[in-house]
N, C-alpha and C positions, 0 to 999 in steps of 0.2 A: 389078529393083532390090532390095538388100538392104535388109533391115529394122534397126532400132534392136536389136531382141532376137535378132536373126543375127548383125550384128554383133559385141556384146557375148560372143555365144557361142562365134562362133569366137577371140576374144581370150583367153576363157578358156581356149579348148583349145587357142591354141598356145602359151601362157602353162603349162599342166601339161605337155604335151609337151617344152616347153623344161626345167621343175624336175624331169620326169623323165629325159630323157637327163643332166643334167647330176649328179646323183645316181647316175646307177647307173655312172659313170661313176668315183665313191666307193666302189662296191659297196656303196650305200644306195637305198632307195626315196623317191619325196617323202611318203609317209606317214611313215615315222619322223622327218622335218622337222616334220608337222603330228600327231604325236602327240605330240613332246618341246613342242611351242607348246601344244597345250592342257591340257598337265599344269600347263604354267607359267601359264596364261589361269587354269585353275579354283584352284590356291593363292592366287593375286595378288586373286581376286576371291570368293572362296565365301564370305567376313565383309563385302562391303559391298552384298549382295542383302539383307539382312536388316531394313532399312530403307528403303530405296529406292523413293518413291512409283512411278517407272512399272514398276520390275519386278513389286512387289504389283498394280497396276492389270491388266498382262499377264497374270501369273499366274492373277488372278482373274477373267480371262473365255478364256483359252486351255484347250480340252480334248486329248487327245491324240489325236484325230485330224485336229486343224491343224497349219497350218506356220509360222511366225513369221520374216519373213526381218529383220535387223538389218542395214541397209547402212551401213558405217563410224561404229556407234554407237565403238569405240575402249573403255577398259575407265576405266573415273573409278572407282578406288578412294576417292576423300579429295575432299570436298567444299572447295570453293575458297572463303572469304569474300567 
């Protein structure tokens, strides 16, 4: 029986296997997809880390040789009243 985390993995991989044929299909790779998104991820967002109590709280106990995984934090530039 497959597990929760087999599952999930092969999802992902025929989820790139699909952004990959269908890109090179452009004569592009899904990397140039996901390098034009986080140019636009790190503009959109690199002014509102700068306050932001959980990214400080992370910041401040993550070293670099951990891993930090964010599952659909989404990008909240502008706090909401």
């Amino acid at each position: 029986m497959e597990t929760a985390v087999e599952r999930w993995a092969a999802i992902i991989q025929a989820r790139a296997q699909q952004m990959d044929a269908a890109y090179a299909r452009l004569g592009r790779t899904s990397a140039d997809y996901w390098d034009r998104r986080a140019h636009w991820f790190h503009r959109s967002t690199r002014e509102s880390t700068a306050d932001d109590p959980f990214f400080l709280k992370i910041r401040s106990e993550v070293t670099p040789q951990m891993s930090v995984l964010d599952v659909g934090a989404g990008n909240r530039t502008k706090q909401i009243p």
